[in-house]
C-alpha positions in Angstrom: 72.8 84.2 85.8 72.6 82.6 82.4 74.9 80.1 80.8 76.2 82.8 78.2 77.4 85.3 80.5 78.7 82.4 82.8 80.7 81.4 80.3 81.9 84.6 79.0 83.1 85.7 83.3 84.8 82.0 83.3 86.4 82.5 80.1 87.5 86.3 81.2 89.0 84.7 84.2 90.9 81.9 82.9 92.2 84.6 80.1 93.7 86.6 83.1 95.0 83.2 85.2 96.9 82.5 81.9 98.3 85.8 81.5 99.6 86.2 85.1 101.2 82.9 85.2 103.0 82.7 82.5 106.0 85.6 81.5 106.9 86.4 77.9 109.1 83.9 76.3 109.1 85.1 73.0 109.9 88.3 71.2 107.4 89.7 69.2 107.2 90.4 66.1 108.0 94.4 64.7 104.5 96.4 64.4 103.8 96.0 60.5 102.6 99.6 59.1 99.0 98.2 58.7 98.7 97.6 62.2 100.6 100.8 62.3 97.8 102.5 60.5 94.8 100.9 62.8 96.4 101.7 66.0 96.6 105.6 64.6 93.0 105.1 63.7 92.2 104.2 67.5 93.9 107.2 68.7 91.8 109.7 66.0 89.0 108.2 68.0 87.9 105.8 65.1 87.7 102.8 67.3 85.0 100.6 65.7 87.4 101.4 62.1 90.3 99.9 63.7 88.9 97.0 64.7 87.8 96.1 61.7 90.7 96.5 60.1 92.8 94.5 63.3 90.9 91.5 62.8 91.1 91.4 59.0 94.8 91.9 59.4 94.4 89.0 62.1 93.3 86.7 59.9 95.7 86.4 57.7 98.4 86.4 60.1 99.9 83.4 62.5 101.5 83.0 65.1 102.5 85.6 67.4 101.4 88.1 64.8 98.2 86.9 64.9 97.8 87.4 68.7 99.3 90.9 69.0 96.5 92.0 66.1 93.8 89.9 68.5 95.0 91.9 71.0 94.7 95.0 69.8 91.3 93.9 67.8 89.9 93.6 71.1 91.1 96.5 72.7 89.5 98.5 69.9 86.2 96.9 69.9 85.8 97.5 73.8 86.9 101.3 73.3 84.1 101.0 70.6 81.6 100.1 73.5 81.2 96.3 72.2 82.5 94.4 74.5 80.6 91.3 73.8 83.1 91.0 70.6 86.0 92.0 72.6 85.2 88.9 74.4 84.7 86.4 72.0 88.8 87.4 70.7 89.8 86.9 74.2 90.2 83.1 73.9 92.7 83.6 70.5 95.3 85.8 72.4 98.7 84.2 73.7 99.1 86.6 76.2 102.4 85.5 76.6 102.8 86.6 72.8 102.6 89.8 73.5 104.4 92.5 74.9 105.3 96.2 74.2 102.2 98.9 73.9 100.1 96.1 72.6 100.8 93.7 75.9 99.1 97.2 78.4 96.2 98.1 76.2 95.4 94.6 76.1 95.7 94.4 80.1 93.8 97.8 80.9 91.1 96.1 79.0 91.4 93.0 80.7 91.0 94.9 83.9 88.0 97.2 83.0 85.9 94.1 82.1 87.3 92.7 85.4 85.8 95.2 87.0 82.4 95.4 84.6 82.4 91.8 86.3 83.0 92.9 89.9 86.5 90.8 89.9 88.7 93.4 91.6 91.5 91.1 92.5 91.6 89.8 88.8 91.7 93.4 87.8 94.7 94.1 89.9 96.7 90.9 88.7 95.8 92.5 85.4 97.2 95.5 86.3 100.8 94.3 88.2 102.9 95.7 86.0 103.4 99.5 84.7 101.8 101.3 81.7 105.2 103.0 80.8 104.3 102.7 76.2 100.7 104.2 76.9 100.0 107.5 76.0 99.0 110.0 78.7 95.3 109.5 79.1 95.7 105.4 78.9 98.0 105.9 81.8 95.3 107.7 83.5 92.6 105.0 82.8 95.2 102.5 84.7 95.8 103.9 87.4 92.1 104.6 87.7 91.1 101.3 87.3 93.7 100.5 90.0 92.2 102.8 92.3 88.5 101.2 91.8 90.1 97.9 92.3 91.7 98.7 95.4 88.5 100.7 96.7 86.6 97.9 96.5 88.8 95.6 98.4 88.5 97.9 100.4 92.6 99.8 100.7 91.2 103.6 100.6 94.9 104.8 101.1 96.3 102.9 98.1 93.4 103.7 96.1 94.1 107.1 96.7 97.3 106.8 96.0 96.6 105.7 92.3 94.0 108.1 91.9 96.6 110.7 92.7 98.7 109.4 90.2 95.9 109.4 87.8 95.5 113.1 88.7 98.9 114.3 87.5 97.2 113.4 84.4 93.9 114.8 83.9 92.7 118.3 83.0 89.5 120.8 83.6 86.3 118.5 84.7 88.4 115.0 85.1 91.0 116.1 87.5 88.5 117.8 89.6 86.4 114.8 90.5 88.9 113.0 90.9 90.5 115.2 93.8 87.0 115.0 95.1 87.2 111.2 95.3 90.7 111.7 96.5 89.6 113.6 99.2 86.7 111.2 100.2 88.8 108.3 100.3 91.5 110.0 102.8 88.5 111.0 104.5 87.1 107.7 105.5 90.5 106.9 107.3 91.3 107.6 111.2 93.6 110.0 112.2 96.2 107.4 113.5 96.0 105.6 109.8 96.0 108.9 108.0 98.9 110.0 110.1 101.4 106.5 110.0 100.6 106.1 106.2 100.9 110.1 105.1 104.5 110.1 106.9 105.9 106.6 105.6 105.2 108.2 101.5 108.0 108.4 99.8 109.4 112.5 98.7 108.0 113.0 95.7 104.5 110.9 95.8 101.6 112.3 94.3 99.7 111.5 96.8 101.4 113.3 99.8 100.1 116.8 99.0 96.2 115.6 99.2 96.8 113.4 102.4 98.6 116.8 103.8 95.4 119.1 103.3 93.3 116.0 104.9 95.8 116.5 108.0 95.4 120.5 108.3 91.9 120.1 107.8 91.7 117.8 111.5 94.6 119.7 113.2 96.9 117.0 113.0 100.8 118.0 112.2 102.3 117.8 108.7 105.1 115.0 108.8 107.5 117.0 106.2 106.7 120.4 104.3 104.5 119.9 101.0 106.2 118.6 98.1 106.7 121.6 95.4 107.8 120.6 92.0 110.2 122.9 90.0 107.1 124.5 88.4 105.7 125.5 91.4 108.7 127.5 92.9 108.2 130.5 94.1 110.4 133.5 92.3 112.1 135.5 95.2 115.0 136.5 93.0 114.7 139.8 92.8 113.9 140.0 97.0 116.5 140.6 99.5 117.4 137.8 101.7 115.5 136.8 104.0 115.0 138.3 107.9 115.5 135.7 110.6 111.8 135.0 111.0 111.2 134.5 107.4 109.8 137.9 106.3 110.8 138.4 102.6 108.6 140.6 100.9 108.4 141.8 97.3 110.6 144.8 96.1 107.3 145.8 94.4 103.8 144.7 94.2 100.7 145.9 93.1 97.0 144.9 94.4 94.2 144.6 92.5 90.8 145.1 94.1 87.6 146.8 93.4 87.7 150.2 94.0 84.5 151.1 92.6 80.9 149.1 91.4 79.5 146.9 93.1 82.4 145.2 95.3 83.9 148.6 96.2 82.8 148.1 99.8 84.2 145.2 100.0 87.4 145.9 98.5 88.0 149.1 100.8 88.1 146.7 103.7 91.0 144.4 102.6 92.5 147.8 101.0 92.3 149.3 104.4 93.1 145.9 106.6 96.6 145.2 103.9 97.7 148.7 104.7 96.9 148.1 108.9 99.7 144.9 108.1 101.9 147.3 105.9 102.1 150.3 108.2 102.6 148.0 110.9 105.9 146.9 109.5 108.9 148.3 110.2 111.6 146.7 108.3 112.0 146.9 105.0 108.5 147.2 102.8 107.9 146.9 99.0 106.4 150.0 97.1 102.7 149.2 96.6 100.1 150.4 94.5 96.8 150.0 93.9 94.9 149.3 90.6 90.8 149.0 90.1 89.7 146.3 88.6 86.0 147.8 88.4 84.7 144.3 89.9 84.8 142.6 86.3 86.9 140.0 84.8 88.0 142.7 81.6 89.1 145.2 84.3 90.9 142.4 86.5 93.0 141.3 83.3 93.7 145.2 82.4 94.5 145.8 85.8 97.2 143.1 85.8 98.7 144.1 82.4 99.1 147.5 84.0 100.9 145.8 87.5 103.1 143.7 84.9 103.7 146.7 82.7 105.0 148.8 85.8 107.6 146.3 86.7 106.1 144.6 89.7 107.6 141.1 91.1 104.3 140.4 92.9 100.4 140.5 92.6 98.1 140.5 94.9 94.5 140.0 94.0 92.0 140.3 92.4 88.9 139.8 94.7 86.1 138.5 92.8 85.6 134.9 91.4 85.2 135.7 87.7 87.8 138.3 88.6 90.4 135.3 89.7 89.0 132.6 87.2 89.8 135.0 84.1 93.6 135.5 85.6 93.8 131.8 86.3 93.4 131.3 82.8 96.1 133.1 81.1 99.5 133.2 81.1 100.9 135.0 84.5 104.3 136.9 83.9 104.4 137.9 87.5 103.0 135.1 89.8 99.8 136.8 92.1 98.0 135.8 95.7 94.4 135.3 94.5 91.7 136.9 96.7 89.3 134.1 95.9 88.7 130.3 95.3 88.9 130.0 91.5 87.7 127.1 89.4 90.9 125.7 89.3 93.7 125.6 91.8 96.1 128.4 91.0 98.6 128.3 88.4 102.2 127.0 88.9 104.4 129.6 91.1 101.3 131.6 92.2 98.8 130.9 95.7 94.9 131.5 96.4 93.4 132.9 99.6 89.8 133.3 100.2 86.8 133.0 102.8 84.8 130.9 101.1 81.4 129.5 102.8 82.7 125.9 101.3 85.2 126.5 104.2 83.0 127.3 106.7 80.9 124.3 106.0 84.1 122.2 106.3 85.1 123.3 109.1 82.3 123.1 110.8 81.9 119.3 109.7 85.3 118.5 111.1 84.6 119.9 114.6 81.7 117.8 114.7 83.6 114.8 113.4 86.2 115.7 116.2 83.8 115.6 118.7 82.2 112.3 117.8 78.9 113.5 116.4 77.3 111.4 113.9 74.4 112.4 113.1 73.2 115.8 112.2 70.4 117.6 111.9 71.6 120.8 108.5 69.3 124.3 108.4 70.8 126.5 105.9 69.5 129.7 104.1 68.2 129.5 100.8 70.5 131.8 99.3 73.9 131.5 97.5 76.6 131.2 100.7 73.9 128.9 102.4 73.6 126.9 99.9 77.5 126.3 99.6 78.1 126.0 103.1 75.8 123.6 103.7 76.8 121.4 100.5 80.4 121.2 101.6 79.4 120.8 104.8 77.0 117.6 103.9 79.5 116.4 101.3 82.7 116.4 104.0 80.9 115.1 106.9 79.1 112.3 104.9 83.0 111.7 103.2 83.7 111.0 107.4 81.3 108.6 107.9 78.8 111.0 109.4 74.4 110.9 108.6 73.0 114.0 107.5 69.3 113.0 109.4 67.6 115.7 107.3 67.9 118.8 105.6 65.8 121.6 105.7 66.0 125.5 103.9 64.7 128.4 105.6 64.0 132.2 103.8 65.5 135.4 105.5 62.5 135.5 107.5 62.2 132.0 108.4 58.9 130.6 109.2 57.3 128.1 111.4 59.4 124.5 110.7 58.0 123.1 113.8 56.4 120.4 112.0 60.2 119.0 110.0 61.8 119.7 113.0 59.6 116.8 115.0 59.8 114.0 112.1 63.8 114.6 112.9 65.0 112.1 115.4 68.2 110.8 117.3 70.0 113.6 116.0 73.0 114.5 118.0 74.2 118.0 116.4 72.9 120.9 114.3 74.4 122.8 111.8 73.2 126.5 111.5 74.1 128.0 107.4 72.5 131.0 108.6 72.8 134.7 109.6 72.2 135.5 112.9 68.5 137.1 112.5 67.4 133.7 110.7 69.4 132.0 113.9 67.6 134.3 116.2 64.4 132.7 114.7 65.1 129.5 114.7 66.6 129.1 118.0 63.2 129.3 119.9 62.0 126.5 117.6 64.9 124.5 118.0 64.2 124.5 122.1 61.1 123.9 121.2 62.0 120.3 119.5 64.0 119.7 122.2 67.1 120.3 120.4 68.5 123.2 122.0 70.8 120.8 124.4 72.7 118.9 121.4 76.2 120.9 119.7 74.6 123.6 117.2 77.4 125.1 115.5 77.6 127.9 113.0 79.0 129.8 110.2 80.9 132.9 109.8 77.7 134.5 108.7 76.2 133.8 112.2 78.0 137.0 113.4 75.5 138.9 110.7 73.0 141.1 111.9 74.1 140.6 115.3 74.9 143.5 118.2 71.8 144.1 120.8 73.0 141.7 123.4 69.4 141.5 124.7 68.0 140.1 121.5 71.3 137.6 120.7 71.3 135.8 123.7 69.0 134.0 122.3 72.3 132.8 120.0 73.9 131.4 123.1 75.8 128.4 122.9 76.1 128.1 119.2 79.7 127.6 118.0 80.9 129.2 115.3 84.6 129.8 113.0 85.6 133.2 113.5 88.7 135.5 113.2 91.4 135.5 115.9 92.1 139.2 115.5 88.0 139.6 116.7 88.7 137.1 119.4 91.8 137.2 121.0 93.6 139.3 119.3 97.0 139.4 116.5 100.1 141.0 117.2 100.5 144.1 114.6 96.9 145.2 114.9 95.0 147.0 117.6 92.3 145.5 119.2 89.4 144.8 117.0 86.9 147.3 119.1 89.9 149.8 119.2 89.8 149.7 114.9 86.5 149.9 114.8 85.9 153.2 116.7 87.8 154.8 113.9 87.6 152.8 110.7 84.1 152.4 109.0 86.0 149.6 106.7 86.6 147.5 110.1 83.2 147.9 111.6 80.8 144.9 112.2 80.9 142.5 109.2 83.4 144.2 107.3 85.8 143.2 110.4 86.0 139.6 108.7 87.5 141.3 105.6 89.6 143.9 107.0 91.4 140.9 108.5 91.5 139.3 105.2 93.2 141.9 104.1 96.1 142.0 107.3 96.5 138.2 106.3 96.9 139.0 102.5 99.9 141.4 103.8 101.4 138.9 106.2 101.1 135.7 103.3 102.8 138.1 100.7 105.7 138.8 103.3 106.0 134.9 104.3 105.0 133.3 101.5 108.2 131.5 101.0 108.4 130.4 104.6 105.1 129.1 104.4 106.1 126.9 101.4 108.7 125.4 103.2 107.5 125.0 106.7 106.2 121.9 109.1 105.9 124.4 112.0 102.3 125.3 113.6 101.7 127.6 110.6 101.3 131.4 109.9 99.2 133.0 112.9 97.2 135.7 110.8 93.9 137.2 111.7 92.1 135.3 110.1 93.4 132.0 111.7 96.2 129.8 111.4 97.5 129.7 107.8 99.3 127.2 106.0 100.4 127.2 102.1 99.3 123.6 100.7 101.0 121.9 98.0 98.7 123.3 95.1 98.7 126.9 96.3 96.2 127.2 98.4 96.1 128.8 101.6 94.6 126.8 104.5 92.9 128.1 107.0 92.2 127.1 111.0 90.3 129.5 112.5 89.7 130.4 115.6 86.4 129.4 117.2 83.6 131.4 119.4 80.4 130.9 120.6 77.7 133.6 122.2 77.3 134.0 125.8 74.9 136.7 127.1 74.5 137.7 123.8 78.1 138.5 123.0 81.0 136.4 121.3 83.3 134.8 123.5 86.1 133.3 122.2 86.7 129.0 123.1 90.2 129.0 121.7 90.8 125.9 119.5 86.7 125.5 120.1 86.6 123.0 123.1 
């Protein structure tokens, strides 16, 4: 290290010593409107302008003047990028001079430079107090630079914690990576930690609602239901009161699904499987009607101006991501149950459901995790759903503190990957993001390698291109989520095999949906039960269901593998 930049960290650090020992004695002096006017340039984004004028204003001020225009000098010049001048003011501030506005922008810069320096702890001591005068997205930088300080000293859980105060801030781009580093900081913690520290937050924490999902996600109980603010709150006040059991349905609802184009197939099946939940019902039941959206975005929102023009008090749909993502995105008279994972979570007062393969990779990474596998050996398809299950699934599992030993993408048709398979060693687990013709394939090479003994689990898509027992028993012993209605069975639908004798929209793959559709019914009916419940969850076909604290609908499923060529249910997977 040179001298210069020596002397610019010891002079950084004696800044912040002085600032945290001493409290402000003195009242400072009223904002003049010239500083007025240069703080108003640094908020039009005209940082390097403000400066400028700061320090001129600076010097020909004294006092404790002087030092709240230094201050603010050097705040501008390090939002300009030039921190080396923001440096050199450092040594003319009072800091007990200051206070106010002035006194936090000065101490979030203080800290980010800590940090630039890798002085977490001096970041922190910069940090102490609140940032109640800054305006919304200097709030957000705190608390960020909180969190990074507190990562790196290594307190995941509080870092978190900051992060999700940060979060309530943020919009689009920003608040979504920061859940994701919310969720891998909760994820690097035990469950015993994770457990103690999620039940001792306070009501009302921001950070309760992430650490809740990170519970669901391992099976481990919620200590309290999920914190819903005011703007959340479901609208049930047109519904009857509730039944005993919590059923409260709509008066009147309308689904939107694709009735024709390209998803119509797929929509028949959760038309046909919500009606199977529906007719199944005997107490009261809303009137329903069905709208097609034509598989498009223009026909989802026409399709909900026709459910809101009819005097509905519920929606449920649409099916299709740019479907949900165009809904998402405008202003909901009626809240709706998504039928997919949108870009964003859903809006405030409405849920989303969906079968995404980002949820099959997760919760295949979680039952690995729970089974103390570390390092794992990922074969995925090459095509959309591969790709995304395998991507959560490496994302979450490395977020646990698990090795991803290689990675390796196959075609439909897989060919010979004898050779990648023998560089891989001391793996202890496989993960399958394939269909079951590509696992067919596979498996023989797998054996081969001498991999055929270690956990190999699946995704829902395993259960693809399946049903000559003779040719998938060669599928045997490969765990995989599946639906508990094609397992074990769900009370208010016939057996699975039963359905499909009569019901082409129930048959083979399009099982998975038809219970999508059941559990679409059931979450409409207990939607405001599940918002307010600790218990085990909502047992739907699909799984185990919980509401989360942003609207989504969490899913455990059930788990099977093949034996003699058929699935075979393992209950919670063991």
């Amino acid at each position: 290290m040179n001298k210069s930049v020596a002397a610019r960290i010891s002079a950084l650090s004696l800044s912040m010593l002085l600032f945290v020992g001493c409290a402000t004695t003195s009242v400072a002096p009223t904002t003049s409107p010239a500083q007025q006017a240069a703080i108003a340039l640094l908020e039009q984004g005209k940082p390097r302008e403000a400066a400028q004028q700061l320090e001129a204003q600076a010097a020909l001020a004294r006092g404790a003047a002087r030092s709240l225009l230094l201050a603010d000098a050097a705040f501008a010049w390090h939002e300009a990028g030039d921190d080396a001048r923001a440096r050199m003011l450092i040594p003319q501030v009072q800091s007990r001079q200051l206070s106010g506005a002035t006194q936090q922008r000065y101490n979030l810069m203080l800290a980010e430079l800590a940090l630039a320096e890798k002085q977490p702890t001096v970041s922190l001591q910069a940090l102490s107090n609140v940032a109640d005068q800054l305006p919304a997205p200097l709030q957000a930088r705190w608390y960020l630079a909180r969190a990074q300080a507190l990562e790196t000293t290594g307190d995941a859980f509080n870092a978190a914690a900051e992060r999700a105060r940060a979060g309530v801030l943020l919009s689009g781009t920003s608040r979504s990576d920061n859940q994701r580093a919310i969720i891998r900081l909760l994820a690097g913690l035990n469950d015993a930690t994770l457990s103690t520290r999620t039940a001792a937050l306070p009501a009302g924490d921001p950070l309760y609602n992430h650490a809740g999902r990170a519970l669901i996600a391992r099976g481990l109980p919620l200590p309290r239901p999920f914190d819903r603010d005011a703007a959340w709150q479901l609208d049930t006040g047109k519904r009857p009161p509730a039944e005993a059991d919590g059923y409260r349905p709509p008066v009147k609802m309308a689904v939107l699904l694709p009735l024709s184009g390209s998803m119509a197939t797929a929509g028949a099946s959760v038309r046909d499987g919500l009606l199977a939940g529906y007719y199944a019902e005997n107490r009261r039941r809303p009137q329903i009607d069905f709208i097609d959206t034509h598989g498009t975005a223009a026909g989802a929102n026409a399709a909900y101006d026709r459910a809101v023009a009819s005097g509905v008090d519920f929606v449920v749909g649409p099916l299709g991501r740019d479907e949900v993502d165009a809904l998402f995105h405008r202003e909901l008279q009626v809240p709706l149950l998504a039928l997919n994972r949108g870009k964003d979570t859903p809006p405030a007062g409405s849920a989303g459901f969906s079968l995404a393969p980002e949820d099959d990779g997760i919760m295949a990474a979680e039952y690995l995790l729970g089974r103390e596998r570390g390092n794992v050996l990922v074969i995925a398809s090459n095509d959309d759903t591969g790709r995304r299950a395998s991507n959560a699934f490496k994302e979450r599992f490395a977020e646990r503190g698990g090795k991803v030993a290689a990675s390796i993408s196959v075609s439909d048709t897989p060919s010979d990957i004898g050779a990648q398979l023998r560089q891989v060693n001391g793996v202890d687990a496989v993960f399958l993001a394939v269909k079951g013709n590509q696992a067919r394939a596979l498996a023989p090479q797998l054996a081969l390698a001498g991999l055929a003994a270690v956990s190999r689990v699946g995704t829902s898509q395993l259960t693809n291109n399946t049903g000559k027992a003779e040719e998938d028993t060669a599928l045997d012993g490969i765990v995989y989520p599946s639906e508990a209605w094609t397992t074990r069975g769900v009370a208010g639908l016939p057996a699975a095999s039963s359905v499909a004798g009569t019901l082409a929209t129930a048959r083979g793959g399009a099982a998975r949906l038809f219970a999508f559709g059941f559990d679409a019914w059931k979450i409409t009916a207990y939607l405001e039960k599940m918002a307010n419940s600790t218990s085990g969850g909502l047992f739907g076909a699909t799984g185990t269901l919980h509401l989360d604290g942003f609207g989504n609908v969490l899913r455990t499923p059930a788990w099977s593998t093949f034996s003699g060529g058929r699935p075979t249910s393992i209950g919670d997977g063991r």
